[in-house]
C-alpha positions in Angstrom: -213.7 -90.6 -169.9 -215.0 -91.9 -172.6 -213.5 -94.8 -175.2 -210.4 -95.6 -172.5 -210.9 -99.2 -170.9 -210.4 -99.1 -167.5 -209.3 -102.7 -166.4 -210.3 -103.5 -162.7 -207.4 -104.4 -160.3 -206.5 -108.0 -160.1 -208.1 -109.7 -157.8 -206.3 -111.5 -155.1 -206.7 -115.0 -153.2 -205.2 -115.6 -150.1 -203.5 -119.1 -148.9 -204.4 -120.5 -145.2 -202.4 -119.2 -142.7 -200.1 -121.5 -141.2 -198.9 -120.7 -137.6 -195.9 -122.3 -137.3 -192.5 -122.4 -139.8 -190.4 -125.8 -139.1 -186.9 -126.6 -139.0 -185.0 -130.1 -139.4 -186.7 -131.0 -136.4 -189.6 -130.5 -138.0 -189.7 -133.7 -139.9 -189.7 -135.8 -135.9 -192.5 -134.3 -135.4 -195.4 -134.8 -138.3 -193.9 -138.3 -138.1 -196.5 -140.0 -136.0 -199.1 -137.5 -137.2 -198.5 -138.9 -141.1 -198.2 -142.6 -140.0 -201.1 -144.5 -141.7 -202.6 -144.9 -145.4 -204.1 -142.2 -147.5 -206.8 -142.9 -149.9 -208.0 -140.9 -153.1 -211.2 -142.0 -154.3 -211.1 -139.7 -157.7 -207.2 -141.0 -158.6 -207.7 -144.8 -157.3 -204.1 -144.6 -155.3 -203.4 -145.1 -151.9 -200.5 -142.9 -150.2 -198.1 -143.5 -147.1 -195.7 -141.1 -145.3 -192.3 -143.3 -144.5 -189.6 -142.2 -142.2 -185.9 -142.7 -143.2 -183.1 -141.4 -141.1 -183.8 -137.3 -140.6 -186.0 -137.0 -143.8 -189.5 -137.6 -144.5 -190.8 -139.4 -148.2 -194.2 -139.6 -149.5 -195.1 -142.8 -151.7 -198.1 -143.1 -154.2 -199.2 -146.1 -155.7 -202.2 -146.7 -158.0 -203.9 -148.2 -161.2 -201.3 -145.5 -163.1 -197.7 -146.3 -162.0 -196.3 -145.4 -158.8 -194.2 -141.9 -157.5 -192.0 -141.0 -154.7 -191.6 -137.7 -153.0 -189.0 -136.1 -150.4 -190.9 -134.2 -148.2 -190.1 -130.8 -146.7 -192.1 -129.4 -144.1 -192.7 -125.7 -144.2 -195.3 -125.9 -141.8 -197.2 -127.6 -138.9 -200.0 -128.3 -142.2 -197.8 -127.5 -145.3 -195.5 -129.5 -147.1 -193.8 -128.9 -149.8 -192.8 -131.9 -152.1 -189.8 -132.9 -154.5 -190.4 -136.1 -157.0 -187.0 -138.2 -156.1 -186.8 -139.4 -159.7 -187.6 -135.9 -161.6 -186.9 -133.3 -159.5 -188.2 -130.4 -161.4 -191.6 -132.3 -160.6 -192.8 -130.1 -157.1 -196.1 -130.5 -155.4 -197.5 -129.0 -152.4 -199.4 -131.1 -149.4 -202.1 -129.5 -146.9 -202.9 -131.4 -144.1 -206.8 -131.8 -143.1 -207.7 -131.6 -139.5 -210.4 -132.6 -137.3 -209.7 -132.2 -133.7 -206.4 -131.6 -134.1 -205.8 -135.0 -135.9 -204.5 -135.6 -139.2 -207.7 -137.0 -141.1 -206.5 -136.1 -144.8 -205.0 -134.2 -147.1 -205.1 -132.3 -150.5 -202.4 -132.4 -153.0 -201.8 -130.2 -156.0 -198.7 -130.1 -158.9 -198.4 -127.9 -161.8 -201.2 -129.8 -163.4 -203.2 -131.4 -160.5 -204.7 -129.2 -158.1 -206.3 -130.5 -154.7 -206.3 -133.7 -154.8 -208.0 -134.9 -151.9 -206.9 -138.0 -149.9 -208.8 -139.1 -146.6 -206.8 -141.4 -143.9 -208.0 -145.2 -144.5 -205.6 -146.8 -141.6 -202.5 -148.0 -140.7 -199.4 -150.1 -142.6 -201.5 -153.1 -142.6 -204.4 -151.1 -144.6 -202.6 -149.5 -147.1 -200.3 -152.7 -147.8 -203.5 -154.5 -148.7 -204.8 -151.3 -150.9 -201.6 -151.9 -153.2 
């Protein structure tokens, strides 16, 4: 037909699948899979998972302030983030794996997207990156 614009049909991506949906106890169980010091070359901040009581909170420190996140597991490798000072500030975690082992991960917000972070070490490490 001529002169009618046929637009083509949206194109669609499709996220990772993630096997497994947690619960509560979800949170026990990432904990000694999280324990250590993240590193993102591109942002120059270092990033810890800490443990209090039944939750789970992600801290970010760098050149540019500092940010703290509850963190909600959703799945064995997503997280889904809530900034404890702004809550309307969300982000979403995916976990890197090699062998099974948590070796990094890759963080994105409204305006950030994939922000990658690689596992430097353990407390000691990341309390000298700071």
């Amino acid at each position: 037909m001529a002169g009618i614009a046929v637009r083509p049909p949206a194109r669609r991506t499709t996220p990772p699948s993630f096997p497994k949906v947690y619960g509560a106890a979800g949170v026990g169980e990432l904990v000694p899979e999280l324990t250590g010091a993240f590193y993102s070359p591109e942002l120059e901040a270092c990033a810890r998972f800490l443990a209090r009581d039944e939750s789970l909170r992600l801290e970010i420190h760098g050149p540019y302030g500092y940010s703290a996140w509850g963190v909600r597991p959703v799945t064995r490798d997503l997280l889904v983030l809530r900034h404890e000072v702004l809550p309307a500030w969300t982000a979403v975690v995916i976990l890197e794996r090699i062998e099974d082992r948590v070796t990094g991960l890759q963080l994105s917000t409204r305006r950030t997207r994939q922000l990658e972070f690689v596992r430097r070490g353990g407390l000691d490490e990341f309390k000298a990156m700071i």
